[in-house]
C-alpha positions in Angstrom: 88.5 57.2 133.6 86.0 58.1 131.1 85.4 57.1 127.4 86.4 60.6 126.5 89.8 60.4 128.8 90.4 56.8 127.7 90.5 57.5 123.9 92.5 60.7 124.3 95.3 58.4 125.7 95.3 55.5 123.5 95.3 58.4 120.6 98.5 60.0 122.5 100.1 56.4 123.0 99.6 56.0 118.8 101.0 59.6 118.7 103.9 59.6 120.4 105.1 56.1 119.1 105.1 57.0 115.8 107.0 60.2 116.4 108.9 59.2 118.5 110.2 56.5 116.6 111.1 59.0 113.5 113.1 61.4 116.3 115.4 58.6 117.5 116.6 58.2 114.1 117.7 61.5 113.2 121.3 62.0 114.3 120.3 65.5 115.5 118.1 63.9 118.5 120.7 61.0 119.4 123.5 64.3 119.4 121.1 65.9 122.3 118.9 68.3 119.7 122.0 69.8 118.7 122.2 72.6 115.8 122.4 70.6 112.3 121.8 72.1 109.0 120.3 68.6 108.0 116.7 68.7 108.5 114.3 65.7 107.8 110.9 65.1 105.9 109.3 61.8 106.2 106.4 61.3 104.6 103.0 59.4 105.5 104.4 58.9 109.1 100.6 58.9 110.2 97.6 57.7 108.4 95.9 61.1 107.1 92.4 59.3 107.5 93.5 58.6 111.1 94.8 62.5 111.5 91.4 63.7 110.5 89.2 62.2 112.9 91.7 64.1 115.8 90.0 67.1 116.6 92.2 70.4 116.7 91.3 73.6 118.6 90.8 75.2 115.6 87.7 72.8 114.9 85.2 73.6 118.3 87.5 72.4 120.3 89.2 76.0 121.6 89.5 76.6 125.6 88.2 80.3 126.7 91.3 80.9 127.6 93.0 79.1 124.9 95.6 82.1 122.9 95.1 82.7 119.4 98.3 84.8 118.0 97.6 86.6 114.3 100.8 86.3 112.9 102.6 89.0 110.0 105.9 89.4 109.7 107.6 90.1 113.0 104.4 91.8 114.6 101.6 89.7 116.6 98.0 90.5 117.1 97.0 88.1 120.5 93.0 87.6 121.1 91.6 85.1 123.5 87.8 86.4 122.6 86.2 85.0 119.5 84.7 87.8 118.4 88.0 89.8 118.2 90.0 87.2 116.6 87.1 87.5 113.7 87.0 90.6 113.5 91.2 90.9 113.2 91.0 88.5 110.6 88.2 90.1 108.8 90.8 93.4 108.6 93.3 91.0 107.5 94.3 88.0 106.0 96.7 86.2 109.0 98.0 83.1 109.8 96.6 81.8 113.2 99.0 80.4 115.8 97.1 78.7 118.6 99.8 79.2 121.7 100.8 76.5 124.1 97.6 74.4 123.6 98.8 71.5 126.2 98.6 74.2 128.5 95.1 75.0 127.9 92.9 71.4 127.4 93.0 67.7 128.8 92.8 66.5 125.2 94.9 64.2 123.3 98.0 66.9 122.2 98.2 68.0 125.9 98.8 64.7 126.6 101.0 64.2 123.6 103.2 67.0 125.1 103.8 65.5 128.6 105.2 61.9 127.5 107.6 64.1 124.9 108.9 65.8 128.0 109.2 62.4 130.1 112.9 62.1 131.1 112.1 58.3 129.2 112.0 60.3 125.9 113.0 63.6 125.2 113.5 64.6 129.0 113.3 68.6 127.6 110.7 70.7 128.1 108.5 70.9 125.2 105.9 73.6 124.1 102.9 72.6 121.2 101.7 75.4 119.2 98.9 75.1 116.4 99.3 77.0 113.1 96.6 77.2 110.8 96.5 78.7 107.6 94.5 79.9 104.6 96.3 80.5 101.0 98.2 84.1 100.7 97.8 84.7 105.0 100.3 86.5 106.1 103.1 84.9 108.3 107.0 85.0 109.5 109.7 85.7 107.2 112.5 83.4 106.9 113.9 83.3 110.4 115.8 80.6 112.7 114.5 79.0 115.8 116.1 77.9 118.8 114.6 75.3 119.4 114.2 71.5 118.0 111.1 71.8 116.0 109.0 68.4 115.4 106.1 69.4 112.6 103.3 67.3 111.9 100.8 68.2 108.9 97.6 67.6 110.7 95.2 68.8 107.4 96.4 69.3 104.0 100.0 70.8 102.9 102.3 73.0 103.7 105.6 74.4 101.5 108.3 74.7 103.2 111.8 76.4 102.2 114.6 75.7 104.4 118.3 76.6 104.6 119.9 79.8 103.7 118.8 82.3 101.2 120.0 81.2 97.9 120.7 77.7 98.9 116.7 76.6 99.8 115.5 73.6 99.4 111.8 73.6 98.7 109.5 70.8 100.4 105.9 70.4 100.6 104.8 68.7 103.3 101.6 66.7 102.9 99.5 65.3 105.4 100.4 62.9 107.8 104.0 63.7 107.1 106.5 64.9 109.7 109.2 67.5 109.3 112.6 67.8 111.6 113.6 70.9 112.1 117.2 71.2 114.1 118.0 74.7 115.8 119.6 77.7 113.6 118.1 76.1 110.3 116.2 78.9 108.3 113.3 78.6 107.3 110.2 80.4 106.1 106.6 78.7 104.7 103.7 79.2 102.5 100.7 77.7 101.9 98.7 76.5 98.8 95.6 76.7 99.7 94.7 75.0 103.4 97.5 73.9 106.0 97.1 73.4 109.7 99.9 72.1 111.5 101.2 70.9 114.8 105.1 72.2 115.9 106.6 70.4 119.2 109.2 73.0 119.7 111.4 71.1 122.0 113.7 73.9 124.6 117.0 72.3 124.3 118.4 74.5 127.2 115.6 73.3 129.6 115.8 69.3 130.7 113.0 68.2 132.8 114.5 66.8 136.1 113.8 62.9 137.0 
């Protein structure tokens, strides 16, 4: 193996303990990743000095083929070339979501990805998406997902306001913190000023056979 491949899975093994440990304990997980209005914030689950030195793709580290989605409201603007995405984002002000990026490097988070989906742990099929943020972008509006959603605040903070209109609790997630979202809780987010964040959207409908 080399230094590069070595690191990247001691960085996954610190990973995926850590968050793995914090998913066992929500009663959501031990149910099968069940719907649950009781979502979860824990903060300072990582180290946020440790979290900086992992480099994201939004940071050089972005395959060719790597999927960049410019997000507002319902619509999506997909670019692949950088010089597109630049200029979409020049137009206007969008949060970035970088699609599937397990799919698309070697690195650490790909990694990551694969021992969530080990029948050991979550034995589900799992998808990582990157969403990166500037203050005021544009993004979804409160919505439900489907899925279990696992969020880790790799850089800075995100707000977060979850359950149903009216009722909303409002949470800012700082980094190194990790939110646990269960299906069918809405949601919508804003961010203060930076935020980029990682969401292992576990597919409850899809196990991963032995």
């Amino acid at each position: 193996m080399t230094t590069k491949a070595i690191r990247a899975a001691a960085v996954a093994a610190e990973f995926v303990a850590r968050l793995w440990a914090v998913m066992q304990a929500d009663p959501a997980v031990r149910e099968g990743m069940t719907s649950s209005p009781n979502w979860r914030y824990l903060p300072r689950v990582y180290d946020p000095v440790w979290l900086r030195g992992l480099r994201l793709p939004s940071e050089g580290g972005r395959s060719v083929k790597q999927p960049v989605a410019l997000v507002d409201g319902l619509a999506v603007d997909r670019h692949t070339d950088e010089a597109l995405l630049a200029a979409a984002r020049a137009r206007k002000d969008q949060t970035r979501r970088y699609e599937s990026i397990h799919m698309h490097s070697d690195d650490w988070f790909s990694l990551v990805t694969m021992q969530l989906m080990s029948p050991m742990l979550a034995g589900r099929e799992v998808i990582c998406n990157l969403y990166e943020s500037d203050r005021n972008d544009s993004t979804l509006p409160l919505h439900v997902d489907t899925t279990y959603g696992a969020i880790v605040q790799m850089r800075e903070q995100k707000v977060w306001h979850l359950g149903p209109e009216g009722r909303q609790r409002r949470i800012v997630v700082r980094e190194g913190g990790v939110l646990l979202v269960p299906p069918d809780v809405p949601h919508r987010v804003e961010t203060p000023h930076y935020s980029a964040h990682l969401l292992f959207s576990f597919r409850v409908d899809r196990p991963v056979a032995n």
